[in-house]
N, C-alpha and C positions, 0 to 999 in steps of 0.2 A: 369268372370261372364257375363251375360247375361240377359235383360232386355224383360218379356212377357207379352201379351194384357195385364195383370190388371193390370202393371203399377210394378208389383214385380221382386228382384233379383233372380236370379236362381243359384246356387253354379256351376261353371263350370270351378273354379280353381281360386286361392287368393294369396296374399301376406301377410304375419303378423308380426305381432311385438310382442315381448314377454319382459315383462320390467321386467328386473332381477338385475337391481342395488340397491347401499346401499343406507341408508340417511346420512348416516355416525355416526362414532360408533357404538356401541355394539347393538347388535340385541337381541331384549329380546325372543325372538324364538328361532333364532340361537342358542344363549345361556342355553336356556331349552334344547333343541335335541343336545348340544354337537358338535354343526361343527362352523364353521368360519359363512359359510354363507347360509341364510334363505333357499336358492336357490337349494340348494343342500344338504335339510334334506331329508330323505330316510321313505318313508311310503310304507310297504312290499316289502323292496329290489329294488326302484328303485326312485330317486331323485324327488321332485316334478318338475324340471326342465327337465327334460326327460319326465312326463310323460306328461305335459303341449305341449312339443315339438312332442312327437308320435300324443297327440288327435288333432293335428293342421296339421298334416299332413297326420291322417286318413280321417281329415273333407275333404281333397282337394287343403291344403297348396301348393302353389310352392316354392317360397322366406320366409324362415323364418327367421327373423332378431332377433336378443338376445340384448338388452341391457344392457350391463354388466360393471360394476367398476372396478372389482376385478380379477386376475391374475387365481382363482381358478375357476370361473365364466366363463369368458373367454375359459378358457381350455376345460373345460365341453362343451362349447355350440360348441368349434370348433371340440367335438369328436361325436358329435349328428350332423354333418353334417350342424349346422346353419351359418347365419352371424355374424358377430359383430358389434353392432353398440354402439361407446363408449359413456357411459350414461353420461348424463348429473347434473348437481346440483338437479334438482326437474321431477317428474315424470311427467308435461309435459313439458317440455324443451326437455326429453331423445324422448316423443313421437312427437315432432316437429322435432327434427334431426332423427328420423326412417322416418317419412314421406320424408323427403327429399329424405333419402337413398334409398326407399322402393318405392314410389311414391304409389300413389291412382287407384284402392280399394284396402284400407289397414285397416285389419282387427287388434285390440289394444286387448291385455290381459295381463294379469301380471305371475312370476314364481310362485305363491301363492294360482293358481288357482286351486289347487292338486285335485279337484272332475272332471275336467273338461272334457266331450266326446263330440265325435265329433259328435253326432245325436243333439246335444245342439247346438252349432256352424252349422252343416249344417240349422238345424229350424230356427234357428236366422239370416243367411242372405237370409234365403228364403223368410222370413217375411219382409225386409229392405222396405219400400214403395220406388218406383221405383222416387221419385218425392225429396226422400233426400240426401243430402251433407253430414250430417253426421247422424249416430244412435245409440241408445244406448240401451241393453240390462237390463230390472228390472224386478225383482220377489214381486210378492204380499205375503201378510207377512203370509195371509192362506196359500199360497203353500210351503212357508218357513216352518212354521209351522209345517205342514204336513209331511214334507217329514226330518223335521229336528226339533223335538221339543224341543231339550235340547241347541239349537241355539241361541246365544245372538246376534241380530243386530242391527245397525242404520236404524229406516226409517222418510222416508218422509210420510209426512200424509196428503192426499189429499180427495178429494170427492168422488174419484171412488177408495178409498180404503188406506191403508199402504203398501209402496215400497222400496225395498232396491235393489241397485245396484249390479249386476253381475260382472263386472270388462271385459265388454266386449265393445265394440265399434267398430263401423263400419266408415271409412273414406273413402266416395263415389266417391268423386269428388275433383280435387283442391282446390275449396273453401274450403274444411273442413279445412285449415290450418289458416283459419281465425277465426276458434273457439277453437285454442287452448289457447289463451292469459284466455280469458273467461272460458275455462276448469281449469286451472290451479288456479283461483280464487273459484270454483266453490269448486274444486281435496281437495284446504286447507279450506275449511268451510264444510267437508263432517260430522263432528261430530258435526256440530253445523246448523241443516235444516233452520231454521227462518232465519239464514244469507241467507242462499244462495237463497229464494225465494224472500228476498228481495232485490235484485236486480231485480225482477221483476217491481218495483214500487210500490206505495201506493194502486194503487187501486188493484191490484191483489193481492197485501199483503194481503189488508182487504178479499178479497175473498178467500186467503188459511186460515187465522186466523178462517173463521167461515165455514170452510169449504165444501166451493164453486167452488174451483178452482179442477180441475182435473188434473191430471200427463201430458198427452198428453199435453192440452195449459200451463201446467207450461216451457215443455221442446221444445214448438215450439218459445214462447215468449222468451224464453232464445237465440233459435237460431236465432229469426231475429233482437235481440240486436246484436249478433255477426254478421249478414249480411249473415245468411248461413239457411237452412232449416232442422230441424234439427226435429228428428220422435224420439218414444219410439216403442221399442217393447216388450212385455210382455214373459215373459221366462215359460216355460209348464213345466218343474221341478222346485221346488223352493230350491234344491239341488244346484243348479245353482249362488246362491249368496251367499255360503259358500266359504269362504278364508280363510288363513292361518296367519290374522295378530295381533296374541297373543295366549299363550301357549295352552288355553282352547282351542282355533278353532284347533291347530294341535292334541290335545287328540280326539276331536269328529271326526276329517277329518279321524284319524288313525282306530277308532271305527266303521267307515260308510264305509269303504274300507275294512277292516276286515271281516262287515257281508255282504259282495255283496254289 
C-alpha cells in the first residue's frame, strides 16, 4: 500500500487474515448445511472459504493467511494456495498470532464472509485515513436494509445513525497489536451494544444513551483507551455486513447469490 496527499491508503498490494476456526463443538450451521465445518459449506458449487480466499486475492491480496483448527480446514486452505496460521482459543487471540505471522498492513475477515468482493475490500482500504493504526469497516442499517431487507442484525445505535459491523478490519501499523486485548473485549459484548460503549465511560455513556455520541468518537475513544488511533469507515453496500453466523443468514446469503 501506499500513502497520498490526502492523507488516504491506496490498495497496492496486502496481506490478510482469514479466521476460519472453530469455537468448539458443534456448529449449528455446519450442522444445518451437512458438513463438519462452517468453512467449508458450499453456496453454488464453491465453499465459502474459497470464495472469501479468491475475493482477497482479486482485491490485491499477496499473503493470505487461514486460521484454521481443524484437519479439514487446514487441507482446504493449503489446496487454495493459502497459509496456515494455527487458530487460537478465541477469535482474537487467532488475530494476534496472524499479525505476528503476517505482520502489518494486515487486512482481518472471517471464512463467513460468503457475499464478500473484492470492489468492497479495494473501497475499504482506499478510504482507511492515512493517520490510523487500525480500521474498521460498518454499514448503516438503511444500507443494510436496502440492499438486504429480510436481514436480521445487531446494531449499535448512535447519532449519526444505526451500524452494524462488516467483519473487516484494517491493521495499519504495529501499534494495532495493542488493540487487540480491547477488541477481543469488545468481539465478546458484540450482542450486547450498552456494554461495549460503556467502556467508554460515564460521560460518553450518557451521551450514546440520549443519543449524542456519534460512531466515529465512539470508535476513536475506544482506540486511544487502547493507545492506538483507531478510524471507522462506512461501507457503500450494506450487503457488506451480511455473515453467515446462523442457519437464516446461510438461507438469505444462498438466496442473494442465487439472484446475482
Amino acid at each position: 500500500m501506499a500513502r497520498v496527499a490526502d492523507g488516504r491508503v491506496t490498495v497496492s498490494g496486502f496481506n490478510a487474515l482469514i479466521l476460519a476456526g472453530s469455537r468448539g463443538g458443534p456448529d449449528p450451521v455446519a450442522t444445518y448445511a451437512g458438513v463438519a465445518d462452517k468453512a467449508l459449506i458450499e453456496i453454488e458449487g464453491e465453499t465459502m472459504l474459497a470464495h472469501v480466499v479468491g475475493a482477497l486475492r482479486a482485491a490485491g491480496a499477496g499473503r493470505i493467511g487461514v486460521s484454521a483448527s481443524t484437519p479439514a480446514v487446514t487441507a482446504a486452505a493449503h489446496a487454495l494456495g493459502a497459509e496456515i496460521v494455527p487458530a487460537a482459543p478465541g477469535p482474537s487471540q487467532s488475530a494476534a498470532a496472524g499479525l505476528a505471522a503476517l505482520g502489518t498492513p494486515l487486512l482481518l475477515t472471517t471464512a463467513d464472509h460468503a457475499l464478500l468482493r473484492p470492489e468492497w475490500v479495494r473501497a475499504f482500504l482506499d478510504e482507511v485515513p492515512g493517520d490510523a493504526d487500525v480500521a474498521v469497516l460498518l454499514a448503516r442499517r438503511d444500507a443494510i436494509e436496502a440492499a438486504a431487507p429480510a436481514t436480521q442484525r445487531t446494531y449499535l445505535r448512535f447519532a449519526d445513525g444505526d451500524w452494524s459491523g462488516c467483519n473487516l478490519f484494517h491493521f495499519a501499523t504495529s501499534r494495532a497489536a495493542a488493540a487487540i486485548e480491547l477488541w477481543q473485549q469488545v468481539e465478546a459484548d458484540r450482542k450486547r451494544p450498552w456494554r461495549i460503549v460503556r467502556r467508554l465511560g460515564p460521560g460518553l455513556l450518557f451521551r450514546y444513551l440520549t443519543r449524542r455520541l456519534t460512531l466515529a468518537d465512539a470508535i476513536a475513544h475506544l482506540g486511544k483507551r487502547a493507545g492506538v488511533t483507531a478510524r471507522v469507515v462506512a461501507a457503500h453496500d450494506g450487503r457488506a455486513a451480511i455473515d453467515v453466523d446462523k442457519p437464516a443468514d446461510l438461507d438469505l446469503v444462498r438466496q442473494l447469490v442465487a439472484g446475482g
